[in-house]
Structure formats: C-alpha cells, structure tokens
C-alpha positions as CSV (number, residue, x, y, z in Angstrom):
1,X,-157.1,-140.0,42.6
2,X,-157.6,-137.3,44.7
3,X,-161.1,-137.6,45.1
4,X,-160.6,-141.2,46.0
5,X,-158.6,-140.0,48.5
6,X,-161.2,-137.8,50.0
7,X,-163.8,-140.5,49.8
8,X,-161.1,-143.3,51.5
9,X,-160.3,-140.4,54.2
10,X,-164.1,-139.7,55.1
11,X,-164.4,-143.5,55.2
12,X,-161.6,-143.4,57.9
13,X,-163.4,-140.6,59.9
14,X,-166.6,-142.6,60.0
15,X,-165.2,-145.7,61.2
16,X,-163.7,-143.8,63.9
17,X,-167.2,-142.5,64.6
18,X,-168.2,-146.2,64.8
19,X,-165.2,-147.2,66.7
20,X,-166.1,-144.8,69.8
21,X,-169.2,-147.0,70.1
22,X,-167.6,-150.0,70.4
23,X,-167.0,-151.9,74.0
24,X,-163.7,-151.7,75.9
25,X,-162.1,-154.9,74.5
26,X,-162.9,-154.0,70.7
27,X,-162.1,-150.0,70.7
28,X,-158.5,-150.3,70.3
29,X,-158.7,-153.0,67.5
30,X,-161.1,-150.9,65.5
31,X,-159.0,-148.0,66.1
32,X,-155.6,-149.7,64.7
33,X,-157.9,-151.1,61.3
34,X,-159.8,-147.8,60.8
35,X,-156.1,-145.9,61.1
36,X,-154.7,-148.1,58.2
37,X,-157.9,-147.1,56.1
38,X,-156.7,-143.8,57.0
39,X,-153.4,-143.8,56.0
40,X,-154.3,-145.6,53.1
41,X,-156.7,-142.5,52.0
42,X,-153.4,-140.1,53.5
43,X,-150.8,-142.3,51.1
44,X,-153.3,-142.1,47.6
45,X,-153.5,-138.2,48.6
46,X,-149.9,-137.4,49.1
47,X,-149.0,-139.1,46.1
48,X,-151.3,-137.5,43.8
49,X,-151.5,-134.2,45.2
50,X,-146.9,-133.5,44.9
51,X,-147.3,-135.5,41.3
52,X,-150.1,-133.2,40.5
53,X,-148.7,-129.8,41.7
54,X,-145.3,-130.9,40.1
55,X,-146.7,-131.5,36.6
56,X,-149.0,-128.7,36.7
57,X,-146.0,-126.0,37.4
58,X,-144.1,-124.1,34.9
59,X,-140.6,-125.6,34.9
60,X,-139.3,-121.8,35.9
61,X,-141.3,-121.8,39.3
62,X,-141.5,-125.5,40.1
63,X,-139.7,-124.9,43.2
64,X,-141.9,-121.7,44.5
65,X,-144.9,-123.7,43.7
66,X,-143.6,-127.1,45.7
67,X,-142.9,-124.8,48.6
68,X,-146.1,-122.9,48.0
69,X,-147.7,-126.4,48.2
70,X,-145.9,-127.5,51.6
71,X,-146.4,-124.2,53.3
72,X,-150.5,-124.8,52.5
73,X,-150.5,-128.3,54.0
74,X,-148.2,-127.3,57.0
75,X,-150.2,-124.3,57.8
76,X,-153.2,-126.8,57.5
77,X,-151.6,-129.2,60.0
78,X,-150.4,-126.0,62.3
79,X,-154.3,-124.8,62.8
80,X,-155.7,-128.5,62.8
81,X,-156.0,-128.8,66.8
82,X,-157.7,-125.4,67.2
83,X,-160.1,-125.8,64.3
84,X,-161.2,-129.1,65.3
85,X,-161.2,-128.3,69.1
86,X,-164.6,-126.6,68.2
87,X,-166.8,-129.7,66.7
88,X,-165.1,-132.0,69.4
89,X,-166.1,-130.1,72.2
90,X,-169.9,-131.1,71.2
91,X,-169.0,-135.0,71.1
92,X,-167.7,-137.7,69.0
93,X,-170.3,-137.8,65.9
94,X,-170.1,-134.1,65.7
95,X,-166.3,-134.2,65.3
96,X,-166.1,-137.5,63.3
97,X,-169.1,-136.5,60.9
98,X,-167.9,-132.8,60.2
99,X,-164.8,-134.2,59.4
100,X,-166.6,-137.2,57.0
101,X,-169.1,-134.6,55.5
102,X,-166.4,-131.6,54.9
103,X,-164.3,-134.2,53.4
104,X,-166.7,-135.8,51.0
105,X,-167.2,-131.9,50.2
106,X,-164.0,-131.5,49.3
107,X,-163.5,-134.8,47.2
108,X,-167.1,-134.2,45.2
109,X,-165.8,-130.7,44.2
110,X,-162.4,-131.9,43.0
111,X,-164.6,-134.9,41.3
112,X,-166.7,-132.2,39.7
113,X,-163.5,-130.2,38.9
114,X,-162.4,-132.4,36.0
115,X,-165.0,-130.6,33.2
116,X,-162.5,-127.0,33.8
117,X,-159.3,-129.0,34.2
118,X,-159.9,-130.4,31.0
119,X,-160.3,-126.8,29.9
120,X,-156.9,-125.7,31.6
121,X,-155.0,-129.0,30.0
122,X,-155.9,-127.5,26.7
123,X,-154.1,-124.1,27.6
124,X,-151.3,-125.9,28.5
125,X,-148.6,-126.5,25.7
126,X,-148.9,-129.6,23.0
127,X,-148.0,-132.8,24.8
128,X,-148.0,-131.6,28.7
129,X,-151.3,-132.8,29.0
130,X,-150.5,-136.2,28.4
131,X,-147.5,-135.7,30.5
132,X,-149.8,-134.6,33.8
133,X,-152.0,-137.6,32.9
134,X,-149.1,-140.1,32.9
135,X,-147.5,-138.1,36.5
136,X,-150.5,-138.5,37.7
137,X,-150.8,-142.2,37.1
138,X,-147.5,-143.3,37.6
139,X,-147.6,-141.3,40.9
140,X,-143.7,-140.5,39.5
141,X,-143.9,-136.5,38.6
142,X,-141.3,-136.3,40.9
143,X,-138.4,-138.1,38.6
C-alpha cells in the first residue's frame, strides 16, 4: 500500500507538471482534479503508514514509536518549503519532476523492501505476522 501510495503521489506531481502547461481557462480545473489524485495517494499513505508503524511496535513502546512517527512526518512538513525552494527556483518541470522521480524512488524501494520484511515478520513472535498483514489490510491497527 505504501508503494501505491508513492506511485499515486508521483502521478499527482506529474499532472501538476502538465497542469502548468495548460491555457488560462483550463489551469484551475486540472489543478482541482490532479489535487484529488493527490490526496487520494496522501489518504492510501496515511492509512497504511500509522496501521503499519502501530502493528510493527512492541506493545511497551507503542506510544514512543507513534510519536517517533509524527515527529518524522512533522519535521518533514516543517523543512518542506525550504527544500523545495531549491528545484522550484529552476521552473516548473524541475520542481514537479524531482518531486515525481524522488517519489517513485521512494515507493520502488519500499516495493523492493518486501523480500527483508518478510525476513523481519519471521522474527517477530508466532501469530503477529498475520496480525501486521490483517492491520495493514483493514487499515484498522489503530483499534
């Protein structure tokens, strides 16, 4: 899922790229469409990521690793604006298409990932690896 998050997300950033081509009376519609792709991609990410971090932790430390998790992804949205202040200042398909191909990076290494997180699940005690599978897919391993 979280791969198919990346790849939906990268998507997003590409039809962005194509929306700045667009004429004045068909920007702002492409915009609004390509921002629903992009929360799509943000929703199928949040989801999976929480259920995935929740299962994954040992019951003692579940709430050091959840706020382990949110201080990653805030510090992430803190240093957003400067980080991407660099590829924009060089136009629209170098911001847009850094964004698409950093993000396809991202979601073909977690894709790849699965071979040693099978590996891990089988460190894990009897029966929590069909737990993470079924948190995962229910997108519930909050309950």
């Amino acid at each position: 899922m979280l791969a198919l998050a990346g790849v939906v997300i990268a998507a997003s950033y590409l039809g962005f790229l194509a929306a700045t081509s667009l004429g004045h009376g068909w920007r702002a519609p492409a915009v609004a469409a390509v921002s629903e792709l992009c929360t799509v991609g943000e929703i199928i990410y949040a989801g999976s990521a929480t259920a995935l971090v929740t299962a994954l932790a040992p019951a003692h430390v579940l709430g050091r690793v959840l706020a382990r998790f949110q201080l990653s992804t805030g510090f992430g949205l803190a240093v957003s604006p400067a980080v991407i202040a660099t590829p924009a200042s060089h136009g629209q398909a170098a911001l847009w298409g850094s964004l698409a191909a950093t993000t396809l990076l991202s979601a073909t290494a977690v894709a790849t990932e699965k071979d040693q997180g099978t590996r891990a699940q089988r460190l894990l005690p009897p029966g929590a690896s069909r737990l993470v599978s079924s948190a995962i897919a229910s997108g519930d391993g909050l309950k």
